[in-house]
C-alpha positions as CSV (number, residue, x, y, z in Angstrom):
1,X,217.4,74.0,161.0
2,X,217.6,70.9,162.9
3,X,217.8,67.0,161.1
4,X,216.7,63.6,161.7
5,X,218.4,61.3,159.8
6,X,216.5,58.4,159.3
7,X,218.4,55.2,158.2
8,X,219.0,51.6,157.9
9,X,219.2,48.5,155.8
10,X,216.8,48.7,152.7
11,X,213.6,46.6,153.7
12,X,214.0,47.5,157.5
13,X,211.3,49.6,157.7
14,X,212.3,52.7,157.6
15,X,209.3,54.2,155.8
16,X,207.3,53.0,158.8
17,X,209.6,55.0,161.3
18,X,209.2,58.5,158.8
19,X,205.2,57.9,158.8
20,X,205.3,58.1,162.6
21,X,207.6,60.7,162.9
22,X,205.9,62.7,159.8
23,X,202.3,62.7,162.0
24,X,203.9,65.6,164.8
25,X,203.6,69.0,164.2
26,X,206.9,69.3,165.2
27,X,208.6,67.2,162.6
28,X,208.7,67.9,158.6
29,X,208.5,64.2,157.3
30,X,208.6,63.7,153.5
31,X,209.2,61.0,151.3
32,X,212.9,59.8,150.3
33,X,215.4,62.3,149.0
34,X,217.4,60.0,148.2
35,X,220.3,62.1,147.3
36,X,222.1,62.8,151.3
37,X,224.8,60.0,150.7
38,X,225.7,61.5,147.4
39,X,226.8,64.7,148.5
40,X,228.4,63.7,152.0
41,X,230.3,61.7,149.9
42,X,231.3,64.6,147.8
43,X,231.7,66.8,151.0
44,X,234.6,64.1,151.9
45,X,236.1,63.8,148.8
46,X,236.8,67.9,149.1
47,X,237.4,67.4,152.2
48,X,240.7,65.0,151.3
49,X,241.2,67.8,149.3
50,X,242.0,69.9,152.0
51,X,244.2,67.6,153.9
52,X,246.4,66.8,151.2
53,X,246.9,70.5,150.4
54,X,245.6,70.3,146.8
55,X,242.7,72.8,147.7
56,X,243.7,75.1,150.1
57,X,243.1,78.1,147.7
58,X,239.8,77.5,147.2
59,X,238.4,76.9,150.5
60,X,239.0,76.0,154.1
61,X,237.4,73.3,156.3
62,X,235.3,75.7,157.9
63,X,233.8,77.4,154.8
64,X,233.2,74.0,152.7
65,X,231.5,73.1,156.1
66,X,229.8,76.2,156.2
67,X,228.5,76.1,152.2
68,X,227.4,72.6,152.4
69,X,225.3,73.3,155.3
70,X,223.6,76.4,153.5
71,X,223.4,73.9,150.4
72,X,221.5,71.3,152.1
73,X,219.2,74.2,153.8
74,X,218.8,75.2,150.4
75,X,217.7,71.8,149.2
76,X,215.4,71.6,151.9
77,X,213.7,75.7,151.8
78,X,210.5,74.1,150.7
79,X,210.2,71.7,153.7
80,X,210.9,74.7,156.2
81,X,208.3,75.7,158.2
82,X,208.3,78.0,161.5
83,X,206.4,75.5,163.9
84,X,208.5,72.6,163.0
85,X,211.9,71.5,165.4
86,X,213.1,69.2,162.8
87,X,212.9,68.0,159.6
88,X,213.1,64.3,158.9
89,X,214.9,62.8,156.3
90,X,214.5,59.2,155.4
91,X,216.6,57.0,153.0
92,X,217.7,53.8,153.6
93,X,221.4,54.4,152.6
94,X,221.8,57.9,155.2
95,X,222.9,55.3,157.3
96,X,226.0,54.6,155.5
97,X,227.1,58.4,156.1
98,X,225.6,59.0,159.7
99,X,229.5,59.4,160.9
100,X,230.0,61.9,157.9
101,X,226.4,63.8,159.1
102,X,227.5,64.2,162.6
103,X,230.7,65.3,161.9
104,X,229.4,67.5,159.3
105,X,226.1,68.9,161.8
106,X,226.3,69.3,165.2
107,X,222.8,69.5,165.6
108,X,221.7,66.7,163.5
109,X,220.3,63.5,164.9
110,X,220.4,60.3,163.3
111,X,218.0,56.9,164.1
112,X,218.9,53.2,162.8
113,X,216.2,50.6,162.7
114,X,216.8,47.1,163.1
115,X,215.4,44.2,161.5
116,X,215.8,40.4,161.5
117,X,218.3,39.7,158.8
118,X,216.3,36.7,157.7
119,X,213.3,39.6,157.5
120,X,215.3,41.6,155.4
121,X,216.5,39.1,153.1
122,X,213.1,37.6,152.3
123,X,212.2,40.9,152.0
124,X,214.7,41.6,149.2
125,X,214.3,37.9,147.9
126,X,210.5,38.9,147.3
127,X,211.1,42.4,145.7
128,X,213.7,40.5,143.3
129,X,211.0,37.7,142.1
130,X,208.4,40.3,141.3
131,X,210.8,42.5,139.3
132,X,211.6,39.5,137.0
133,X,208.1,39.0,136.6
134,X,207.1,43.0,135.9
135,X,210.1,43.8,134.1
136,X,211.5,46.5,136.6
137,X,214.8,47.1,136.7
138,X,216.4,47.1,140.3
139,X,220.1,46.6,141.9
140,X,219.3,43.1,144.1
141,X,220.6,39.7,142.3
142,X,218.7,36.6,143.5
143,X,221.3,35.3,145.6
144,X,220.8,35.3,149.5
145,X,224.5,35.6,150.3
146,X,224.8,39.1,148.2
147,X,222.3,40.6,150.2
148,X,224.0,39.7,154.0
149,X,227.3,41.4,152.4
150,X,224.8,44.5,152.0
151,X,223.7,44.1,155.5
152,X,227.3,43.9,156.9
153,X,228.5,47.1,155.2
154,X,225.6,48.9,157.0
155,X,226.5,47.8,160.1
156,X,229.7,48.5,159.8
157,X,229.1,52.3,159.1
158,X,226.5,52.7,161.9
159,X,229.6,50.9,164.2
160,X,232.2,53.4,162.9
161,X,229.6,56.6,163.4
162,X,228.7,55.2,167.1
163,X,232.3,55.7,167.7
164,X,232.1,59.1,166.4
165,X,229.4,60.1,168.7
166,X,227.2,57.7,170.2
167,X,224.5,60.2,172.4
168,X,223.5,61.7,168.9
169,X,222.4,58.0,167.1
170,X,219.3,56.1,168.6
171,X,218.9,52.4,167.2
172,X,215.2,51.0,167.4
173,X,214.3,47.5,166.3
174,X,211.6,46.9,163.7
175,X,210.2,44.0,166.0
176,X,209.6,46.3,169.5
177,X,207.7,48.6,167.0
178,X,205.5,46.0,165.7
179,X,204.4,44.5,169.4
180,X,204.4,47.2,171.8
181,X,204.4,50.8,169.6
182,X,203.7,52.9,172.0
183,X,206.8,51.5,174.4
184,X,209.1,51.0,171.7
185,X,208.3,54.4,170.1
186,X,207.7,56.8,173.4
187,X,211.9,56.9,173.5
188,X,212.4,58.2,170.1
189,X,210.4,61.4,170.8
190,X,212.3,61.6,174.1
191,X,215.9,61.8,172.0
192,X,214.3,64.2,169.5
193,X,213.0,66.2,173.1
194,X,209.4,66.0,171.5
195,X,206.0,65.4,173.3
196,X,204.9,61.9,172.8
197,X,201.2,60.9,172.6
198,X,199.5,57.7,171.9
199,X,197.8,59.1,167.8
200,X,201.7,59.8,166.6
201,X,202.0,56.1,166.0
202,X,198.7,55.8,163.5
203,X,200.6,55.0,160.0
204,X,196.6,55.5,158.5
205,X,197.1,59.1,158.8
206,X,198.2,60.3,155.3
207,X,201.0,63.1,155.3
208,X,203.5,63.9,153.1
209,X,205.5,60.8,153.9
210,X,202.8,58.9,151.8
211,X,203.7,60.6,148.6
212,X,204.7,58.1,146.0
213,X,204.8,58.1,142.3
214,X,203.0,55.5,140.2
215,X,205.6,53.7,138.2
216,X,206.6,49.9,137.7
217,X,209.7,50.1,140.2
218,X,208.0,51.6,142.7
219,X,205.0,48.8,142.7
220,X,208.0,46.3,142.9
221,X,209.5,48.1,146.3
222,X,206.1,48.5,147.8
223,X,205.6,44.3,148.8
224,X,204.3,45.0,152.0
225,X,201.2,47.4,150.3
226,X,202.1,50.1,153.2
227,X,198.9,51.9,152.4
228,X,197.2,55.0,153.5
229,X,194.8,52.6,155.4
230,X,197.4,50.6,157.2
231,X,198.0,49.4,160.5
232,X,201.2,48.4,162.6
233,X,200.7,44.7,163.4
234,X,203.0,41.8,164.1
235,X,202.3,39.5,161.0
236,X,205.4,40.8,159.1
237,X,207.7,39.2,161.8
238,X,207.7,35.9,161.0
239,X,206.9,36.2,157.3
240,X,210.2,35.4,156.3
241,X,209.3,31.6,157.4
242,X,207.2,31.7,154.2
243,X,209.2,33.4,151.4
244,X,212.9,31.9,152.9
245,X,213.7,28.0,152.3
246,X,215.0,25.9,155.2
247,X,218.5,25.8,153.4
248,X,218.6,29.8,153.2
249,X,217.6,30.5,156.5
250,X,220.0,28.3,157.7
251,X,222.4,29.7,156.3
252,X,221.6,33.2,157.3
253,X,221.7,31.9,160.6
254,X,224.8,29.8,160.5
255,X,226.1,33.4,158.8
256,X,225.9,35.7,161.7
257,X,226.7,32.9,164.2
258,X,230.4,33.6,164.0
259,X,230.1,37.1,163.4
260,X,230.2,39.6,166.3
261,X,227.9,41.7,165.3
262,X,226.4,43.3,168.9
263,X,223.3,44.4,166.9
264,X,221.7,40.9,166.0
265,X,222.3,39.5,169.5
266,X,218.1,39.3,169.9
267,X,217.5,37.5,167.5
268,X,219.1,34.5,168.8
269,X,221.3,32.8,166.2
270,X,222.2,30.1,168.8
271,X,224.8,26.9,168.2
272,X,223.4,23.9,167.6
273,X,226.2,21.0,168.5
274,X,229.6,21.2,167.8
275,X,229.7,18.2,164.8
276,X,226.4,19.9,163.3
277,X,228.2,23.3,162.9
278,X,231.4,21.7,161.8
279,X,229.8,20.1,158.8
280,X,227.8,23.6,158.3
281,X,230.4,25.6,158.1
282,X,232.3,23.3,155.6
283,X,228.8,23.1,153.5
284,X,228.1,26.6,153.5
285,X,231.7,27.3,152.4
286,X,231.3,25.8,148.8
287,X,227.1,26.2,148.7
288,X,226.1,29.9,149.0
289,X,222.1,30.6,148.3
């Protein structure tokens, strides 16, 4: 069975990418697994076992390869079905193992969405101050700085798996999606070698993507009410202007200024004058939001 590994920093909008994929009849879409990092971490871990010799009499590369493979199929029976291509696998964090996927399945396919960091971390920021009102328990601190380290270790293990093998990984940016769907989605069905049409990209539809249980954690994740009744529009973009103060989107800005990071280049994080930036950079090294 084929995979589509859907993947990307946590408040990117990922679920929005699975809803799309999950309406063609090609595609089995559910809702997160959540547990594909887990075990590609534990199919490296006995993979170092092989190459330091401490395994070789239990089991080669080939047949660990071969039994994690007929694991995951295993995982996934319920989701087979004969008129689907692929099944479609969204969690945030399969992006930190697309270079173990590939390597592991040479069939497998994996798509990163972007998003504005500043997006993301008003995103997060938001999803922290309605957990300390509800009570929910979740891994995000309140401080802006902790969640750009997050962002950076994402990027660099979709960087790492590009080198890996770049033809099988499509990146798509949340923002394309949200003002021209059609254009910005069209190529995704093209790298899965699926026929697009215009009713794939109606996130109304309800499918198995939609799926959620009712608990307090999960109301705390869901800020942007992706209901069954929702549309793709272009107010999210420039939300962050709302939940972020000057002083942390400043320094968000000022943040990936300096870093090469080929990914965020859109989003223009431009210099302002050489004795503003001087007296930024010294501020932000002793102030981090």
């Amino acid at each position: 069975m084929k995979f589509v590994f859907i993947g990307g920093v946590p408040r990117s909008g990922t679920t929005m990418l699975q809803k799309i994929l999950g309406n063609h009849p090609q595609i089995s879409a559910g809702p997160e697994f959540d547990n594909i990092p887990n075990i590609m971490h534990l199919y490296s871990k006995m993979q170092y076992g092989i190459e330091t010799g401490r395994h070789d009499l239990y089991y080669d590369k080939e047949g660990l390869k071969k039994n994690f493979e007929n694991f995951i199929n295993t995982l996934f029976q319920n989701r087979i079905n004969p008129e689907n291509k692929y099944i479609s696998e969204k969690t945030p964090s399969n992006a930190l193992v697309f270079k173990e996927l590939l390597e592991f399945n040479s069939q497998s396919k994996c798509v990163f969405i972007v998003r504005d960091p500043r997006a993301i971390a008003a995103s997060m920021k938001e999803v922290y101050l309605k957990a300390q009102i509800t009570g929910a328990s979740i891994s995000l601190t309140k401080n802006i700085s902790d969640y750009l380290i997050l962002i950076d270790s994402y990027y660099k293990s979709l960087k790492e798996a590009i080198k890996k093998d770049n033809k099988r990984i499509l990146i798509i940016y949340y923002e394309d999606i949200t003002q021209d769907t059609c254009k910005a989605i069209e190529p995704l069905f093209k790298f899965l070698d699926l026929p697009f049409t215009r009713d794939l990209i109606d996130i109304s539809k309800t499918n198995d993507v939609s799926y959620t249980v009712d608990n307090v954690t999960t109301e705390v994740w869901n800020t942007n009410k992706m209901k069954n009744n929702d549309a793709i529009t272009k107010e999210s973009i420039n939300k962050w202007k709302q939940l972020l103060s000057k002083t942390e989107a400043n320094y968000i800005e000022r943040y990936y200024l300096y870093r090469d990071n080929p990914f965020l280049k859109k989003y223009n994080f431009v210099k302002k004058n050489i004795l503003f930036d001087f007296w930024q950079s010294i501020f932000y090294k002793f102030y981090k939001p």
